[in-house]
N, C-alpha and C positions, 0 to 999 in steps of 0.2 A: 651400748654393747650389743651385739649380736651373735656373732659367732666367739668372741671369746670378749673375755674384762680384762681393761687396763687398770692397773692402781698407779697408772704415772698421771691421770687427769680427772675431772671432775665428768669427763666426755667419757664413757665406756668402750675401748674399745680396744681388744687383745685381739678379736679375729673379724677383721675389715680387707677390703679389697678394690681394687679399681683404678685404672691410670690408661695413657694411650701408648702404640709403642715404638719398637725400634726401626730405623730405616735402611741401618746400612752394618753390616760387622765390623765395620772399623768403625762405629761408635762402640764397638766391646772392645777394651782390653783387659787385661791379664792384671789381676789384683794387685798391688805393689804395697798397699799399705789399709789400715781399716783402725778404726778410733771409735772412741762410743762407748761407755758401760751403763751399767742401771744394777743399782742399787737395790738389794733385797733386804726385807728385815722378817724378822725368827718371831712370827704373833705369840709365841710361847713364852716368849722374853719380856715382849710388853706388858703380858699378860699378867708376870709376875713380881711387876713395878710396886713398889708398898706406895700403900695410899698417901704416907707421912712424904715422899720422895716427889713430889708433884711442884717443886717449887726450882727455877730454873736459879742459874747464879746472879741474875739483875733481879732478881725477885718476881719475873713474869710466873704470870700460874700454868702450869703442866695439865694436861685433861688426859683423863683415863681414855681411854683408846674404843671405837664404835664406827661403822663403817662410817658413818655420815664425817664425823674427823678422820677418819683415816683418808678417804676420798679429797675433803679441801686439802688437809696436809702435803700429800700427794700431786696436787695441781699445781703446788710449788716447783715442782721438778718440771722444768722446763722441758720437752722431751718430741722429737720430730714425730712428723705422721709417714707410715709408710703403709702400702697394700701389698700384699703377700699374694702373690698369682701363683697357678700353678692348672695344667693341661688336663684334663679330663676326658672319657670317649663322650661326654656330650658337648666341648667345646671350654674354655677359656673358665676360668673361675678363682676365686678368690676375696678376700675380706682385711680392713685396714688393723694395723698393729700397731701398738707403739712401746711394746716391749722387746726389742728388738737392740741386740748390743753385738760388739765382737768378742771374739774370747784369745784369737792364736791369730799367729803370722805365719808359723810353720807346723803344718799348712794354715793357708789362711780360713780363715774358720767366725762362721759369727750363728747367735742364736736368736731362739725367734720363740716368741713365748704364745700359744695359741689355748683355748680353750677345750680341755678335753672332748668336750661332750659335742664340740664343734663341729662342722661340716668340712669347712677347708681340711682341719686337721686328718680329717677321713679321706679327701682328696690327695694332699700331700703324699700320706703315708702310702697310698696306691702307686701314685708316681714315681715317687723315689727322686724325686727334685723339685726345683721351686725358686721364684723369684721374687727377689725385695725391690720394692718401686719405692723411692723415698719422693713423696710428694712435692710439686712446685708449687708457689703461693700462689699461679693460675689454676693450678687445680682443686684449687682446695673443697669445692665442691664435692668433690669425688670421695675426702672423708667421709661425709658422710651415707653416701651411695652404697660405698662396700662396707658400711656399720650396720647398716640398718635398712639399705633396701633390698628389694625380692632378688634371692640370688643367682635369680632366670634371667634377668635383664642387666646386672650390674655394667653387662661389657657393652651392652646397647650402643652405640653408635660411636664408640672408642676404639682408635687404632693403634693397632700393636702388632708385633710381629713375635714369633717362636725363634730361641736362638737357647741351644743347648739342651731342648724337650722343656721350657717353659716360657712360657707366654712375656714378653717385656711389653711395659706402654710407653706410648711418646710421650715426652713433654715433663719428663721426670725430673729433678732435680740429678739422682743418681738411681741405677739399678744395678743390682747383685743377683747374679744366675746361681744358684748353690746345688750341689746335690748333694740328700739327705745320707747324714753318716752315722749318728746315733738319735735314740730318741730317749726322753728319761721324763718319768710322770713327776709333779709337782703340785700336792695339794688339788686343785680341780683345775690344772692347767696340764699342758704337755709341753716339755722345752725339745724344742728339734734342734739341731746340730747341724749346720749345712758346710759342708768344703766347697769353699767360693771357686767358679772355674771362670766366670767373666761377669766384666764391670763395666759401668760406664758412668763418667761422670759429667757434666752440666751446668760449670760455673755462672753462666749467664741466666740460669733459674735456680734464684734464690728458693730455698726449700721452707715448707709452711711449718710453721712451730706450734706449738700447744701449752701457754702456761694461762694457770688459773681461769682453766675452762673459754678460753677464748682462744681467736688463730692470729698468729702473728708470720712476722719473715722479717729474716736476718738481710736488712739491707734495701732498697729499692722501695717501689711503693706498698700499701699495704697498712694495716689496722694493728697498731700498734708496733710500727716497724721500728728495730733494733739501730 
């Protein structure tokens, strides 16, 4: 994790960034549909689990709850990689997410879960827009570039174009253009609210997956392919 934490993998990473980008506007269309949730849970609830209540109904043992379990637990959830880009007056910037779900069709709407204390988040909220790059399992690379490397370079020698006042890369599986319409704090994260204004999708790039701290893709070649 770098700019924000995911508790969907064993990889940290709620505020990542980095992909190449678009060539042409009619690879953006107009939203028609958007799928995807993630799963929150209330640590207040687990918290107050009785110790005697630790035993599942096959009789597997239940374990009190600690980040190091919460973390593997979590890597269960199979969950894509996406980089959240977004324009700045020094250029291009942004960090990978993978907390990231839709919520509404009307309008279409999806959220994006970043780390308060973050830098993108600071960028973002300047902009007042921002784009989702859902990773191709050729880029998977690039996870960890916008996790975790210097956020002077991440765009270094990656092509992308601006369409909507934020930055898209090429080579995406899909990208969502959103501009920011609510913001709402969450524990030591920030949930942003984006109204999707353009898409683009990429059937021929299979998108890079994350379960159990390893990268997979749904389809084609690839390490541990579906």
């Amino acid at each position: 994790m770098t700019d924000t934490t995911s508790t969907t993998g064993t990889t940290s990473m709620s505020d990542v960034t980095g992909l190449p980008g678009l060539s042409h506007p009619g690879d953006l269309t107009d939203l028609t549909d958007l799928t995807g949730l993630t799963a929150f849970a209330d640590p207040a609830a687990v918290a107050t689990t009785a110790v005697g209540d630790r035993t599942g109904t096959r009789g597997e043992p239940l374990h009190a709850v600690d980040e190091f379990s919460f973390r593997k637990t979590m890597s269960r959830f199979a969950t894509f990689v996406t980089v959240i880009t977004v324009a700045t007056p020094d250029g291009p910037a942004g960090c990978t997410a993978t907390s990231v779900f839709s919520l509404s069709l009307r309008p279409p709407t999806l959220v994006v879960s970043l780390r308060s204390a973050g830098r993108t988040l600071e960028d973002v909220l300047d902009a007042g827009r921002f784009a989702v790059n859902v990773l191709s399992w050729r880029q998977r690379d690039l996870s960890g570039r916008f996790a975790a490397g210097d956020p002077r370079h991440r765009f270094d020698g990656l092509p992308y174009s601006v369409w909507g006042g934020a930055p898209v890369l090429d080579g995406t599986s899909a990208s969502v253009v959103c501009r920011l319409r609510h913001t709402m704090p969450a524990l030591d994260h920030t949930l942003l609210f984006g109204t999707v204004a353009l898409t683009r999708t990429r059937r021929e790039e299979p998108p890079l997956v994350l379960l159990d701290g390893r990268s997979h893709t749904l389809g084609g070649e690839g390490e541990g392919t579906w």
